[in-house]
C-alpha positions as CSV (number, residue, x, y, z in Angstrom):
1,X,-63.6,-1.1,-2.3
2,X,-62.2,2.2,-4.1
3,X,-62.2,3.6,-6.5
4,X,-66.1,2.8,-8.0
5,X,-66.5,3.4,-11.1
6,X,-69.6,5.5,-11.3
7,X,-73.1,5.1,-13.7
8,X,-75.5,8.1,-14.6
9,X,-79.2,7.1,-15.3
10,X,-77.8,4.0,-15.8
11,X,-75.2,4.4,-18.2
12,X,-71.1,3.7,-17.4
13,X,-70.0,7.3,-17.2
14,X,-66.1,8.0,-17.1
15,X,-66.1,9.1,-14.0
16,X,-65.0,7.2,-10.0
17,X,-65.7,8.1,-7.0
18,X,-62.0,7.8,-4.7
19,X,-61.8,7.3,-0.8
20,X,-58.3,8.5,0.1
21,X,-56.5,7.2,3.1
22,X,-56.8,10.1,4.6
23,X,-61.3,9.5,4.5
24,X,-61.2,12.5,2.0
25,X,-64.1,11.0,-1.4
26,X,-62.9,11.9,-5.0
27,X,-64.3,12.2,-8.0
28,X,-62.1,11.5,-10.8
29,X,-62.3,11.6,-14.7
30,X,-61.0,8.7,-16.5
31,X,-58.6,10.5,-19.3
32,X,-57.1,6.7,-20.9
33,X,-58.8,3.3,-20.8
34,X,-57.8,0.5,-18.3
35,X,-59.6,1.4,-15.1
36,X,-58.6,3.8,-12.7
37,X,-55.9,1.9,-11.3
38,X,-53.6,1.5,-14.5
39,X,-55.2,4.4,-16.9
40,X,-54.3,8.1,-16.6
41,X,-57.0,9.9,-14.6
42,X,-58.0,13.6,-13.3
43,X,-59.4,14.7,-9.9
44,X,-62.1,16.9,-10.4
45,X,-63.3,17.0,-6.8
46,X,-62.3,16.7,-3.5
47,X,-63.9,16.7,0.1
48,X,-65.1,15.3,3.3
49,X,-68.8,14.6,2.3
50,X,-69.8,11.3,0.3
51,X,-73.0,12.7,-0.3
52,X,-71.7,15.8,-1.8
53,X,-69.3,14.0,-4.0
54,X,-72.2,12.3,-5.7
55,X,-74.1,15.2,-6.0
56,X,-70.8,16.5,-7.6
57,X,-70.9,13.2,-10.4
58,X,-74.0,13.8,-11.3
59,X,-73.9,17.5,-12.1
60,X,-70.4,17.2,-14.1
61,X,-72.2,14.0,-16.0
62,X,-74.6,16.6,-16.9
63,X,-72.3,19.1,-17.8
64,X,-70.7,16.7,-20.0
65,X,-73.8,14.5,-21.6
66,X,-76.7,16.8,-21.3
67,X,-80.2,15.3,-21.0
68,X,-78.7,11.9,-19.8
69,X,-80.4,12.1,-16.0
70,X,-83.5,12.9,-17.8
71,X,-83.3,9.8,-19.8
């Protein structure tokens, strides 16, 4: 089921991974608390590769909390 919320070296991170109904995957910042579903959100990536899009988490988590996938 979709959106996922997404972890990063096993910490929540405020990010989801999407599936549109179009098969397109997502990556989406949670702006507002409430879940993806109710609470305002921005998508930061878009494309037909799953892999890709979780390659795409891990470096923005990275970006944004530097050190945590080395933790």
């Amino acid at each position: 089921m979709y959106p996922v919320n997404l972890s990063v070296g096993g910490i929540p991170a405020n990010l989801v991974k999407n599936r549109t109904p179009e098969g397109k995957f997502q990556i989406a910042k949670v702006l507002q608390a409430g879940g993806p579903q109710d609470g305002d959100f921005e998508v930061l990536w878009e494309g037909d590769s799953e892999a890709e899009a979780e390659a795409f988490a891990r470096t923005q988590a990275e970006k944004e909390f530097p050190g945590i996938l080395s933790r």
